[in-house]
Every structure is written in structure tokens, then in C-alpha cells.
C-alpha positions in Angstrom: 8.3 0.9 12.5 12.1 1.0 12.5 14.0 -2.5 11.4 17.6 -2.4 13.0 20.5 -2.7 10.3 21.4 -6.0 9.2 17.6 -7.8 10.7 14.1 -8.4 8.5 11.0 -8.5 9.6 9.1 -11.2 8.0 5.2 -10.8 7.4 3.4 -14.2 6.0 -0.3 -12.1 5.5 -1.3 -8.8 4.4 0.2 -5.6 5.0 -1.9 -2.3 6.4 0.9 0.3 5.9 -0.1 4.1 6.5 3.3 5.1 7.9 6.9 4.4 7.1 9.0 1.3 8.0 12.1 2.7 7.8 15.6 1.9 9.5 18.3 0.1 7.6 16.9 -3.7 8.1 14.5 -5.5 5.3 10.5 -5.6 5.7 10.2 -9.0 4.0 6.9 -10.6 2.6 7.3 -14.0 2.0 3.9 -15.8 2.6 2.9 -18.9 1.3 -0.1 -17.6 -0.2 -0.5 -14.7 -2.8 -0.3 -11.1 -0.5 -1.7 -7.9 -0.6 0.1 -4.8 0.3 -2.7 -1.5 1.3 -2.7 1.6 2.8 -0.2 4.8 1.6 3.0 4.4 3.4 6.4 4.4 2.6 9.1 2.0 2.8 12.9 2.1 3.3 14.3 -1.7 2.7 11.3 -3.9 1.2 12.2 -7.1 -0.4 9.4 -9.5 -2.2 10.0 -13.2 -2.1 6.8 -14.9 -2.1 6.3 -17.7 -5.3 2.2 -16.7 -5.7 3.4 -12.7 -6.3 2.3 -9.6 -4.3 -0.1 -6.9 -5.3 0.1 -3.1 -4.2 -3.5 -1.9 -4.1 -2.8 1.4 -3.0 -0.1 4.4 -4.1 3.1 3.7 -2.1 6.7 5.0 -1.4 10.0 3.2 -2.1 13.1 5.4 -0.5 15.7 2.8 -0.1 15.5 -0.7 -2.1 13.3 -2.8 -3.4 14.2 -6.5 -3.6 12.3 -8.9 -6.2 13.2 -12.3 -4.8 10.5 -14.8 -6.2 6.9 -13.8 -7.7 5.6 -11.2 -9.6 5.1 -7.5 -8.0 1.4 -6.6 -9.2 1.1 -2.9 -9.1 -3.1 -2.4 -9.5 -4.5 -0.8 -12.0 -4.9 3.3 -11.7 -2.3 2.7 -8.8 1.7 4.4 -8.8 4.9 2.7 -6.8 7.0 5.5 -6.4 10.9 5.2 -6.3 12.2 8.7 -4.8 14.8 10.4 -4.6 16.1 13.6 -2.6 19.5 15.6 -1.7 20.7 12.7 0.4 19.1 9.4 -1.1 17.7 8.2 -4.5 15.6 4.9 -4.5 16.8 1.5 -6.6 16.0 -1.2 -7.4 18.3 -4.4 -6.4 18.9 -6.7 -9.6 15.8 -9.0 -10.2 16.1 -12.8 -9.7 15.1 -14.5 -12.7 11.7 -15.9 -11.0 10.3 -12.4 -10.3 9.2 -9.6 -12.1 6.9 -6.6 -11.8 3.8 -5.3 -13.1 2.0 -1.8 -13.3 2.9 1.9 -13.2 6.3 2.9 -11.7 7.5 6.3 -11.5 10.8 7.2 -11.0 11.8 10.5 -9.5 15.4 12.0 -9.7 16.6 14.7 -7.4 18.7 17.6 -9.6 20.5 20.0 -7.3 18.8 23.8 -8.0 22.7 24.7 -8.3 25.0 24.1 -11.7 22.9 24.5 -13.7 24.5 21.9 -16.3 23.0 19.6 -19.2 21.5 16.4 -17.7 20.9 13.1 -20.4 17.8 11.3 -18.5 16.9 7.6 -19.9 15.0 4.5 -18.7 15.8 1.0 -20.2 12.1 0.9 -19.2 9.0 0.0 -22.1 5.2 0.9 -20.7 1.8 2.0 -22.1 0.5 5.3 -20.6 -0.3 5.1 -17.0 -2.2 8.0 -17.2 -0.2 10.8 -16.0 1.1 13.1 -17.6 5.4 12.3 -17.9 8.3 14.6 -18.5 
């Protein structure tokens, strides 16, 4: 699924996602009831804004933004939301309103040109227990 620059798609259930939604548009979930996100896909543009939170039950992809409106993002145990990052893009995250939050195992990948071979300081403003792989 490709979202046109500048539109959203809203989904008010569940979300089966095996593939990618990409394009330069937002893949909004914004039910009124708690929702689930499943399946192993990838997602360009995906902002949260649902009050009763959203949980990721499966490994997934962030390549563009994620956008904590409202509720807590519930990343399920022995499960990984992945922000990556390549040659031409590196996944953020958009500033968090104050009613949302998130929950689990994140990692965060950084793409380092194989060229200039230069010092690099890497931090995270980021505390966590052990999610159970191993981290360099």
C-alpha cells in the first residue's frame, strides 16, 4: 500500500501487515478501542493516536516516522520495533505528545558509510533492561 504525500489512511480495528505501506502519507490508527498491530511488515509514515494504546505483537519495521499522538505504544514481550536506517534514509521518531508513550524493546539501527573511516561518538538518551539480544 502506497499513501499519497500529504493524505492518511485511518484504520479504527486491527492491522494484518505482511508488506510495506509506504509512500509519503500517514497510516493512522486511531480506534476507539485498544488495537493490535500483527504480521511482519514495514512501515514508512505511522502515527498512533488512539487514548486505549496500541500493541505490536509481532517484529516490525519503521523507515520513515513514527508519530505518538495519544496512548501508549505496547511493544510485546520477546518482540523488536525496528527504526532503520540506510544510505538514503534513517528512521525517527517525531516528538511525543505528553499523553503517549511507548513500551518494549526498540532497536535503533544507524547507517555508517564503509568510506572515511573517521571516529563516530554513538549515544541513546534511552534507559532499558536487556531485551535479550545481544547490543553493540
Amino acid at each position: 500500500v502506497s499513501i499519497d504525500t500529504l493524505q492518511t489512511l485511518s484504520i479504527k480495528e486491527n492491522l494484518i501487515n505482511n508488506g510495506t505501506v509506504g509512500g509519503q502519507g500517514y497510516l493512522v490508527l486511531d480506534g476507539a478501542s485498544a488495537q493490535e498491530i500483527s504480521g511482519t511488515g514495514s512501515f514508512t509514515y505511522l502515527r498512533l493516536d488512539n487514548t486505549n494504546g496500541t500493541t505490536l505483537n509481532d517484529d516490525a519495521d519503521i523507515i520513515g516516522v513514527l508519530d505518538l499522538q495519544d496512548g501508549l505504544f505496547i511493544i510485546a514481550p520477546d518482540k523488536f520495533f525496528t527504526f532503520k536506517s540506510s544510505e538514503t534514509k534513517t528512521a525517527v521518531i517525531a516528538e511525543v505528545a505528553v499523553t503517549a508513550g511507548i513500551s518494549g524493546c526498540v532497536i535503533v539501527e544507524r547507517y555508517m558509510p564503509p568510506t572515511n573511516r573517521s571516529y563516530r561518538y554513538m549515544a541513546s538518551p534511552v534507559s532499558t533492561t536487556n531485551c535479550g539480544r545481544q547490543t553493540i
